[in-house]
DRENTORFI-344098 format. One record per residue: chain; x, y, z of N, C-alpha, C in turn. Coordinates in steps of 0.05 Angstrom, whole numbers, plus 5000, padded with zeros to 4 digits. Layout:
BEGIN
> mol,neast,nnorth,nup,caeast,canorth,caup,ceast,cnorth,cup
> A,X,Y,Z,X,Y,Z,X,Y,Z
...
END
This chain:
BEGIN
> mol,neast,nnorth,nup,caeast,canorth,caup,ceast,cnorth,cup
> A,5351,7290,9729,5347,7289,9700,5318,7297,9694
> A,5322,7302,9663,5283,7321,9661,5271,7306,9640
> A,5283,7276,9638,5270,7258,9613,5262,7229,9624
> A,5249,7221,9610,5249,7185,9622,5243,7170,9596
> A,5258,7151,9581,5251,7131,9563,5247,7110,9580
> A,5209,7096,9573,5201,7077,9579,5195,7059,9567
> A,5205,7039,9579,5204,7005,9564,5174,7003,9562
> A,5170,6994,9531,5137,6972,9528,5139,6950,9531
> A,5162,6942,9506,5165,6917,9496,5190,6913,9507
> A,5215,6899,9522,5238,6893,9529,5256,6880,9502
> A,5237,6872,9486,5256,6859,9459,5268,6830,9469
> A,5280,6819,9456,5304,6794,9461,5311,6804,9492
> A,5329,6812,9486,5353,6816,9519,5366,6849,9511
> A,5353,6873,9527,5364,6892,9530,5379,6902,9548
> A,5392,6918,9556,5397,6920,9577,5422,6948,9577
> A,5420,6961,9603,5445,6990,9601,5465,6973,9607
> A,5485,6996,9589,5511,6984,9591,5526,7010,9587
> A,5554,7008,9597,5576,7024,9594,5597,7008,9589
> A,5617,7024,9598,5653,7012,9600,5643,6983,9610
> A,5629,6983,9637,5635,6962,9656,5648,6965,9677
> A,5649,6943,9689,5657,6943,9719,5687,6938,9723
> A,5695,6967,9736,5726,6957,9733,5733,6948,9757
> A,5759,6940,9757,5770,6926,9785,5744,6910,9797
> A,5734,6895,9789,5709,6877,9806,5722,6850,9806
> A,5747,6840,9785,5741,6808,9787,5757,6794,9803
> A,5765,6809,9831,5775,6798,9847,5753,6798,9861
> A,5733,6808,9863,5707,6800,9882,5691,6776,9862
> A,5707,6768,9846,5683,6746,9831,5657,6752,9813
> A,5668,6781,9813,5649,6807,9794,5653,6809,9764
> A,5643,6793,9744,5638,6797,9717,5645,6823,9708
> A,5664,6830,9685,5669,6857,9682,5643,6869,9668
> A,5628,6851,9658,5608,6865,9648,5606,6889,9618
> A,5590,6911,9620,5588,6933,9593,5584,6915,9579
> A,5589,6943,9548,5578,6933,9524,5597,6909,9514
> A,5585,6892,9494,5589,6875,9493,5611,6883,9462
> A,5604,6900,9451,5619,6921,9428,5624,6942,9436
> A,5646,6947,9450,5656,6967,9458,5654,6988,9441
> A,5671,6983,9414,5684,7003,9391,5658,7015,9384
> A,5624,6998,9379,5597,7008,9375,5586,7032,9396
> A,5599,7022,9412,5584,7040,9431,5603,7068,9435
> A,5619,7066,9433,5638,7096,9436,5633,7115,9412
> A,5632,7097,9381,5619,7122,9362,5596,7123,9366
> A,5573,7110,9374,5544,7115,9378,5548,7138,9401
> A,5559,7135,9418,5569,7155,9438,5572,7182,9422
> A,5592,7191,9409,5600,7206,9402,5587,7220,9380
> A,5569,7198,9365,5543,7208,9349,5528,7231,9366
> A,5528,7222,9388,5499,7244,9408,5513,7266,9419
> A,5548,7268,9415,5561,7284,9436,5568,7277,9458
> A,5570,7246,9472,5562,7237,9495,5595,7226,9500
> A,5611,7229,9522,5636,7207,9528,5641,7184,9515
> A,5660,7178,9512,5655,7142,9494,5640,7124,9511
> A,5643,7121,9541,5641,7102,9559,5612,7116,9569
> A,5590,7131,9565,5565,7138,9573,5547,7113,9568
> A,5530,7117,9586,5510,7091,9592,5491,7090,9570
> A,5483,7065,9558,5472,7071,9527,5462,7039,9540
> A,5432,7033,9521,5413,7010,9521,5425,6993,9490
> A,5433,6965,9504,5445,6949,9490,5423,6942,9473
> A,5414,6932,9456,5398,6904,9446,5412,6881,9425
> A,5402,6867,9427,5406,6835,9422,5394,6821,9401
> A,5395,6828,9375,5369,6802,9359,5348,6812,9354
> A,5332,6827,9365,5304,6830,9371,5308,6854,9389
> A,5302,6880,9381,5301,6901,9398,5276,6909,9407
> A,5272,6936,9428,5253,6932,9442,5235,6957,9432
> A,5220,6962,9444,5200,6988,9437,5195,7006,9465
> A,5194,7030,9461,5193,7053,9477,5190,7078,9462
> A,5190,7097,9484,5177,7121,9489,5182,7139,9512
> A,5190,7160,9495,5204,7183,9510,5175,7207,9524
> A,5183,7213,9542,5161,7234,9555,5175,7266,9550
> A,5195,7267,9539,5202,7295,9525,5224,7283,9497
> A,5222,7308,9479,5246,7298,9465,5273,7297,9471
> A,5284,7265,9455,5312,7265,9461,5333,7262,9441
> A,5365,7270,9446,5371,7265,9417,5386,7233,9414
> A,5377,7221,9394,5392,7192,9400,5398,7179,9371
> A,5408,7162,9377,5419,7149,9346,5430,7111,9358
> A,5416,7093,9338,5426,7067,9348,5440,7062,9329
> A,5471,7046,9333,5498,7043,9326,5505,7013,9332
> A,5514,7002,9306,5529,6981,9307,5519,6968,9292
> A,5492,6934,9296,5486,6926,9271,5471,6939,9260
> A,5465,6932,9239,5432,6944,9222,5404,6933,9230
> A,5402,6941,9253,5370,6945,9257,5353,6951,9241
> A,5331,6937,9238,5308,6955,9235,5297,6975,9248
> A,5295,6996,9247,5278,7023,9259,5262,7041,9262
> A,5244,7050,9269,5223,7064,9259,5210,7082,9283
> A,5196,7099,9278,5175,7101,9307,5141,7093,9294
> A,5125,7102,9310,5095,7105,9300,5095,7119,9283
> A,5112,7138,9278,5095,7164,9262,5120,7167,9235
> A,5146,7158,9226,5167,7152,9215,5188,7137,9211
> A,5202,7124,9191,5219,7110,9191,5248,7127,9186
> A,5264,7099,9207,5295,7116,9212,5305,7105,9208
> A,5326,7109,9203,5357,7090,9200,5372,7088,9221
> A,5381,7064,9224,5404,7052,9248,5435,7069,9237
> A,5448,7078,9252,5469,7095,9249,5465,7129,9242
> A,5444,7133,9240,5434,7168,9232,5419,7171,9262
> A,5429,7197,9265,5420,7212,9292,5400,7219,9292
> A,5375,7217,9307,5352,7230,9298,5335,7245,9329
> A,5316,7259,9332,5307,7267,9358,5273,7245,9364
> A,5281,7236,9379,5260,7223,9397,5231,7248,9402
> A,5215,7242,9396,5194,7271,9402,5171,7262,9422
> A,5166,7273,9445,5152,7269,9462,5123,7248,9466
> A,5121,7231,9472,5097,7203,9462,5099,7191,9440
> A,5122,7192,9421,5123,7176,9401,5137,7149,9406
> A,5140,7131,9396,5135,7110,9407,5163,7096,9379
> A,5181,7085,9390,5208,7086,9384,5207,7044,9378
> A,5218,7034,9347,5209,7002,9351,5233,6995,9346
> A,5250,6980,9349,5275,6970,9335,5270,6942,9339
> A,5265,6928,9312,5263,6910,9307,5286,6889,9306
> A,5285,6871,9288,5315,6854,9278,5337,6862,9260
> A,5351,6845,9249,5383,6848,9232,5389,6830,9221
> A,5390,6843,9195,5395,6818,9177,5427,6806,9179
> A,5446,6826,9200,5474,6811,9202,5481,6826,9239
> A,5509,6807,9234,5512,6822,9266,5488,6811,9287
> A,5488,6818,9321,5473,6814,9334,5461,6839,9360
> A,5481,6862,9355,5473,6878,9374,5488,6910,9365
> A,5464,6928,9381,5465,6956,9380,5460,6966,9392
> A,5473,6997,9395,5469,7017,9422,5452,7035,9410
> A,5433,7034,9434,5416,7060,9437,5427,7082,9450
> A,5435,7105,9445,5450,7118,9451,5436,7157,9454
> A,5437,7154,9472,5413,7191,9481,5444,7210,9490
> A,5433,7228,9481,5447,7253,9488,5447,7256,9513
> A,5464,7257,9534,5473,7260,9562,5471,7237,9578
> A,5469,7209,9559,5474,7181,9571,5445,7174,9588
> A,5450,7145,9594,5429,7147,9611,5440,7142,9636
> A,5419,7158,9651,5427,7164,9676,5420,7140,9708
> A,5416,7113,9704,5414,7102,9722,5429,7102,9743
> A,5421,7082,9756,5445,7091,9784,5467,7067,9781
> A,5489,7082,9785,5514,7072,9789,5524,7048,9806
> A,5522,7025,9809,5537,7002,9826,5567,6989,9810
> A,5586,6998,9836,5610,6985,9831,5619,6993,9814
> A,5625,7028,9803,5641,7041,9786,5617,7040,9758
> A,5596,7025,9753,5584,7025,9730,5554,7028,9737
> A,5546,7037,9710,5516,7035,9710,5501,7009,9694
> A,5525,6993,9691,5519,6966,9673,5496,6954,9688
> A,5479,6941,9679,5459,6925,9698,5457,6897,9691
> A,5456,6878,9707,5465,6844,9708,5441,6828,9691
> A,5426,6842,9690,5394,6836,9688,5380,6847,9662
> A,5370,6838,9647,5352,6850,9618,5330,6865,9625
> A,5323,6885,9618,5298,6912,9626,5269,6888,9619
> A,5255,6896,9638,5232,6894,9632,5207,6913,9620
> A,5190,6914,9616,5168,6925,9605,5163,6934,9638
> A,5168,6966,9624,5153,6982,9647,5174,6989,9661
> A,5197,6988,9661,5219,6993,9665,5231,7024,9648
> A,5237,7045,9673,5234,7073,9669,5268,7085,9673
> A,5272,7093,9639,5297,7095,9640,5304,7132,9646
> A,5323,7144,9673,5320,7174,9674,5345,7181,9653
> A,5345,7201,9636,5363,7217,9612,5352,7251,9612
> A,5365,7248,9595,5365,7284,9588,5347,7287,9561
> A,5335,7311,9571,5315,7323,9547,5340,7324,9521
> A,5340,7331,9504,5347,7349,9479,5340,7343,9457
> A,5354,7354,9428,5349,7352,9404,5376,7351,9380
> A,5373,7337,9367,5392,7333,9351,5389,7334,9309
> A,5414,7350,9305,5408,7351,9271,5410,7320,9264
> A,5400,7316,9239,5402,7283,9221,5437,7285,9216
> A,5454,7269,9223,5479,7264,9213,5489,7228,9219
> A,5503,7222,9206,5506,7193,9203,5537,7181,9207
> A,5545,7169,9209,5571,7152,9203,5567,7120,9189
> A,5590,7115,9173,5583,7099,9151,5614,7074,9157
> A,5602,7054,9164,5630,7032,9169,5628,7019,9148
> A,5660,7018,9139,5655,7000,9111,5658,6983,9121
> A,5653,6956,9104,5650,6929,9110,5666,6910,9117
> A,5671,6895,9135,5693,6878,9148,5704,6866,9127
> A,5729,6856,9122,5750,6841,9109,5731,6819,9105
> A,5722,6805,9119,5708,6780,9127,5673,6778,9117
> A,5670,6800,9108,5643,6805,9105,5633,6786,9080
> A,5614,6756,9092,5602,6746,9068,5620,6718,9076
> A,5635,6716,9085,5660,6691,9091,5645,6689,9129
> A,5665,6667,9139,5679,6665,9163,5683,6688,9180
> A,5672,6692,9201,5691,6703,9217,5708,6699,9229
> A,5732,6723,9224,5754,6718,9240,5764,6723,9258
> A,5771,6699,9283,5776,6716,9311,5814,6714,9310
> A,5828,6734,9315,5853,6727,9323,5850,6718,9350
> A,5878,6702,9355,5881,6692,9382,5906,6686,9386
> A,5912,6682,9417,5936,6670,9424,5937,6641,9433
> A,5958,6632,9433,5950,6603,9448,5948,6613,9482
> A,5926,6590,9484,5919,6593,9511,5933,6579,9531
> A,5929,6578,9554,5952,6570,9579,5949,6543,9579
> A,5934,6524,9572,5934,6491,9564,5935,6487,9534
> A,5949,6506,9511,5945,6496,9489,5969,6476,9474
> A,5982,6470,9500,6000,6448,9489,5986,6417,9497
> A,5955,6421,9508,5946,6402,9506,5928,6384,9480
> A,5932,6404,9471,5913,6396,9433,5939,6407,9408
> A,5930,6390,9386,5947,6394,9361,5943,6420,9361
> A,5964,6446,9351,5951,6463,9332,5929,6466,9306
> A,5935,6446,9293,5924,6442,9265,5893,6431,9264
> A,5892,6428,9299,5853,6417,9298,5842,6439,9308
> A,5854,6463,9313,5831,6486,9324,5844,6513,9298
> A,5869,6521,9307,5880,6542,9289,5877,6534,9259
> A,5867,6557,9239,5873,6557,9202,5846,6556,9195
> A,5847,6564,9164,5825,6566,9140,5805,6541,9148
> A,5824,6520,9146,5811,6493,9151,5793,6477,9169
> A,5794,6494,9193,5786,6488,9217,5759,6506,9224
> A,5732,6506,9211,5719,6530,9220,5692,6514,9240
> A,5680,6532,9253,5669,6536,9270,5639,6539,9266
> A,5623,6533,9275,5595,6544,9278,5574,6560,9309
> A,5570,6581,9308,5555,6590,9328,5534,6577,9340
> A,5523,6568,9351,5500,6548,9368,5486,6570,9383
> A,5458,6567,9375,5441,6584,9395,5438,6580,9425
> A,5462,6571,9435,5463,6563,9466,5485,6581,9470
> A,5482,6605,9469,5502,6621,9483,5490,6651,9488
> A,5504,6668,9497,5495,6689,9506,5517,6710,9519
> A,5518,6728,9532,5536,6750,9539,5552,6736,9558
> A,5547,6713,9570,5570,6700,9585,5587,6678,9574
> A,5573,6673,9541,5603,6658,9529,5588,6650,9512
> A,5598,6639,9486,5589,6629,9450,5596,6608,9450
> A,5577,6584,9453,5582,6559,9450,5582,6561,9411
> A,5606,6539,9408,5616,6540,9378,5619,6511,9384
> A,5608,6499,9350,5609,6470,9356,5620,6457,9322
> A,5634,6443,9327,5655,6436,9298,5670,6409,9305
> A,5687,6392,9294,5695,6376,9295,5708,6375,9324
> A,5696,6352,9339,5717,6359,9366,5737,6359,9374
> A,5747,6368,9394,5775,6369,9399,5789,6358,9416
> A,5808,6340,9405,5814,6311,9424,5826,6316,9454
> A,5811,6324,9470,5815,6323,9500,5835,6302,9507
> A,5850,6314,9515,5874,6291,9528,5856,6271,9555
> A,5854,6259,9576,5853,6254,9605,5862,6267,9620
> A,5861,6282,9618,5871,6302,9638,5857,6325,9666
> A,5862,6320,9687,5845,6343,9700,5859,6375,9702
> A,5842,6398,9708,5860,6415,9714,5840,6431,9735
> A,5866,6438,9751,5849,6467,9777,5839,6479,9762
> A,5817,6493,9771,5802,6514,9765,5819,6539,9768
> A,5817,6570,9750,5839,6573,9752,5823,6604,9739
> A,5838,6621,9744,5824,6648,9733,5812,6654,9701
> A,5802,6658,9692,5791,6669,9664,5783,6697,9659
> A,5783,6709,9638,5773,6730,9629,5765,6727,9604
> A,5742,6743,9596,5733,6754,9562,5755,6736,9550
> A,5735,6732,9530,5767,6717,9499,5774,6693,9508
> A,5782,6682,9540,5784,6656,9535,5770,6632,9523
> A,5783,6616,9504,5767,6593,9491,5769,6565,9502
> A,5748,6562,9523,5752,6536,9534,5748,6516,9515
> A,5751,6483,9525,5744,6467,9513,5730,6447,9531
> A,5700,6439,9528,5689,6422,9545,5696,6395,9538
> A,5682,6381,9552,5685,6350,9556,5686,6331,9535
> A,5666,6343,9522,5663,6339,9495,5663,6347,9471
> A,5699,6369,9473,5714,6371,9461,5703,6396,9441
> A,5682,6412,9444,5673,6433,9430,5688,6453,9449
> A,5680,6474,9439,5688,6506,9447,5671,6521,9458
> A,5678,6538,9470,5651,6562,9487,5679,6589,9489
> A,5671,6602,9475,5689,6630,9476,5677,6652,9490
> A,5683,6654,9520,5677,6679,9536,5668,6699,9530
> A,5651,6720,9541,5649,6746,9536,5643,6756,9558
> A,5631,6790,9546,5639,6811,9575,5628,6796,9606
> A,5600,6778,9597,5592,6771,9624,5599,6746,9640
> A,5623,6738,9622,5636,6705,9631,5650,6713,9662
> A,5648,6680,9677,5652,6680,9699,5682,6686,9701
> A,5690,6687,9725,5719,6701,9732,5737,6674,9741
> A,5727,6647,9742,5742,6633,9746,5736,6604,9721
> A,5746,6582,9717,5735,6564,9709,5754,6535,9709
> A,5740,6511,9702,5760,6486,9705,5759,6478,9677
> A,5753,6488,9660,5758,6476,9625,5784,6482,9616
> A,5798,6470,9607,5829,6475,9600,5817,6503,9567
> A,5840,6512,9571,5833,6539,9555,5862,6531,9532
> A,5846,6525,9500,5871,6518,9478,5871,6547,9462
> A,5861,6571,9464,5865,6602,9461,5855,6627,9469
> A,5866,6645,9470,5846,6670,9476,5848,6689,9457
> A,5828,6691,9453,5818,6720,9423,5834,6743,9438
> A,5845,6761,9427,5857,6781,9432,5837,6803,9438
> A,5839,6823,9447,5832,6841,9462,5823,6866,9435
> A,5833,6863,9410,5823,6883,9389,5797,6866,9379
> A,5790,6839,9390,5779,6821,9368,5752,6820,9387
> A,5750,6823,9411,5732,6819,9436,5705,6832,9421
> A,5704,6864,9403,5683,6860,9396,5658,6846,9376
> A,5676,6838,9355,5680,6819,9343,5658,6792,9354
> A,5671,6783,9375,5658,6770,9387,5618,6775,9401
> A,5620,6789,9415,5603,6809,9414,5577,6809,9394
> A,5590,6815,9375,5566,6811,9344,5563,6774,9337
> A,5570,6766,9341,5575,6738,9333,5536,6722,9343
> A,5529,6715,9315,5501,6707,9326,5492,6675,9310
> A,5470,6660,9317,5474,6637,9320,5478,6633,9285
> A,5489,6606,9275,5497,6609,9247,5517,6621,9238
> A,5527,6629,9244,5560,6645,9236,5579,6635,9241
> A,5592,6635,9221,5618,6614,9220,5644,6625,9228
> A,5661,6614,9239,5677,6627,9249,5702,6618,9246
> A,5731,6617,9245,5751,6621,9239,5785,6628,9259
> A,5801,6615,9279,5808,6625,9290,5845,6627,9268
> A,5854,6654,9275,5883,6660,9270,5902,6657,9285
> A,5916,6639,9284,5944,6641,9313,5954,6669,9316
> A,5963,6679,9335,5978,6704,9333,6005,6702,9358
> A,6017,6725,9348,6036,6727,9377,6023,6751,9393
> A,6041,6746,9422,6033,6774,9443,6035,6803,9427
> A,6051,6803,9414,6068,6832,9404,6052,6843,9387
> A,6031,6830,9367,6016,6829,9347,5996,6845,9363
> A,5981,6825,9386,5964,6831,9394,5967,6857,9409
> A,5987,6866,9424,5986,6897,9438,5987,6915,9408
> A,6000,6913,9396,6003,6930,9379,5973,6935,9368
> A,5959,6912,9353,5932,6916,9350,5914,6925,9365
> A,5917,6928,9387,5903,6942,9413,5902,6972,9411
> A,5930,6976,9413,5933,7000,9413,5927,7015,9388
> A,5929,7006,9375,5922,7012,9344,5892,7026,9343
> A,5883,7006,9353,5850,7014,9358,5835,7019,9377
> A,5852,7023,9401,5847,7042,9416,5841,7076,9408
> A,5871,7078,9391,5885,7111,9380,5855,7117,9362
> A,5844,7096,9347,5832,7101,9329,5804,7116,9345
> A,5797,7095,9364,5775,7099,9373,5766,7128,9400
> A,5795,7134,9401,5793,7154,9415,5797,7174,9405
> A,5804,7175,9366,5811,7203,9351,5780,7206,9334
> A,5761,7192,9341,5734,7189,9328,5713,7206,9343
> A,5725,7190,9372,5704,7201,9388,5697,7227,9401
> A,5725,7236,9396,5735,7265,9394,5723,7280,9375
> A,5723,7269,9352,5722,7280,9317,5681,7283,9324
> A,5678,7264,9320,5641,7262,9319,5630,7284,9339
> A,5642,7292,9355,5629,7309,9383,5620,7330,9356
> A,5644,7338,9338,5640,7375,9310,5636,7361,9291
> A,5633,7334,9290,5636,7324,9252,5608,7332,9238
> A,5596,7325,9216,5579,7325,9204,5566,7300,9203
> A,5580,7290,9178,5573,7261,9161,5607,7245,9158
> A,5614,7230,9171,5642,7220,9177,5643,7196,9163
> A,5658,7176,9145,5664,7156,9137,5687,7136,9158
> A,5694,7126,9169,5716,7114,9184,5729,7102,9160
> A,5758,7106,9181,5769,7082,9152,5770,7055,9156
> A,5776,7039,9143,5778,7008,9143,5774,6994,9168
> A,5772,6966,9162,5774,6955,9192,5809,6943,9199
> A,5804,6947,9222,5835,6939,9232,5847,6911,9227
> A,5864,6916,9200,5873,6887,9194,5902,6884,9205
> A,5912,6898,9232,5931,6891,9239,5959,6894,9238
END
């Protein structure tokens, strides 16, 4: 590669990400990637880049850097603040990185995370099918990419169903949820709060507790989306970096269209779960899968693209 973006400032918690690590969680391997998948495939496709190309996550608080040639890049997903030394940019418009300028992404007034996203990905080295890394960049930490340059063009997401309310996670019942009422976790009625004790390996949510039977259970496999319930009867909802096994009885799991969803979810946000069935949930999958793979296609020749709505299912 003939470029290098270097870390000043590391921000909150940055870090490269892709797809993630496939087939790993029979080795007890976190699937890992972006934590917003659907963010990172149009930020992808903003620069011309694969959906699944290696792109710098941030978290809350983004970091500061500097490119040693120009590059073309665009950050996607929340609304950052952005700027370099020498101009101010907008989060979702493509712009070129120019050689010693000095790149700041600050905070967000909603949402919790966005891709930094360069034209020809970034190029770290690959472990276990990914270039995801377990670990947050430090300062001084030397990212290798590709030179280039890019025109100003943008994409514009209209605003979630939910925008200003609750968020909403759909879900299924989980493999112990005939151990709790329905009516104390699922509905309007039942909402949730985010707790700043969580992070890429699961969202502690804390709300009226939930009456734990006496009960023990084996420890027992987990993935993303499962919603355990601790001891003391609160919630912790998984994400990409949650462990691959666990002993908390699980009363739902967020569905697999809703995982990014999760993802953005930052402390203070209220949250909301929907019962659903299996059938709902593939269908919704696939739904937005089609979507996100007729985008990413589209952005490689588009101009200035609007998406349509969010996926209500």
């Amino acid at each position: 590669m003939d470029a290098t973006l270097t870390v000043l400032d590391p921000g909150l918690s940055s870090l490269v990400v892709d797809a993630g690590r496939p087939r790993t969680r029979g080795l007890g391997v976190a699937v890992g990637g972006a934590a917003d998948r659907f963010a990172l495939a149009l930020g992808n496709g903003l620069v011309g880049n694969p959906r699944d190309a290696a792109a710098l996550e941030v978290t809350l608080r983004g970091p500061t850097l500097r490119a040693d040639r120009p590059l073309a890049c665009v950050l996607f997903g929340a609304p950052f603040d952005l700027a370099t030394d020498r101009r101010p940019l907008v989060a979702g418009t493509t712009f070129t990185l120019l050689p010693d300028e000095v790149l700041r992404v600050g905070g967000t007034p909603r949402g919790a995370r966005a891709y930094l996203c360069v034209g020809g990905g970034l190029r770290t080295p690959v472990v276990l099918g990914s270039r995801s890394s377990l670990e947050p960049l430090r300062a001084g930490a030397v990212l290798p990419c590709r030179s280039g340059a890019i025109h100003g063009r943008s994409l514009r997401l209209p605003p979630e169903d939910d925008a200003g309310g609750p968020v909403r996670l759909r879900a299924l019942d989980g493999p112990q949820a005939g151990w709790f009422r329905p009516d104390e976790f699922f509905g309007e009625e039942r909402s949730f709060t985010v707790t700043p004790a969580g992070d890429r390996m699961g969202v502690r949510l804390r709300g009226a507790p939930l009456s734990l039977p006496p009960r023990e259970l084996v420890s027992e496999p987990v993935a993303p989306g499962a919603v355990q319930v601790t001891r003391d009867g609160q919630c912790i909802v998984l994400g990409v970096d949650g462990q691959t096994v666990g002993g908390y009885p699980k009363v739902a799991h967020v569905i697999a269209a809703d995982l990014d969803r999760v993802g953005q979810l930052r402390p203070g946000d209220r949250v909301v779960f929907e019962r659903v069935v299996r059938g709902f949930a593939e269908e919704t999958y696939r739904r937005k899968e089609a979507v996100v793979r007729e985008w990413s296609t589209r952005l490689i020749v588009a101009e200035v693209l609007a998406v349509p709505g969010p996926f209500a299912g």
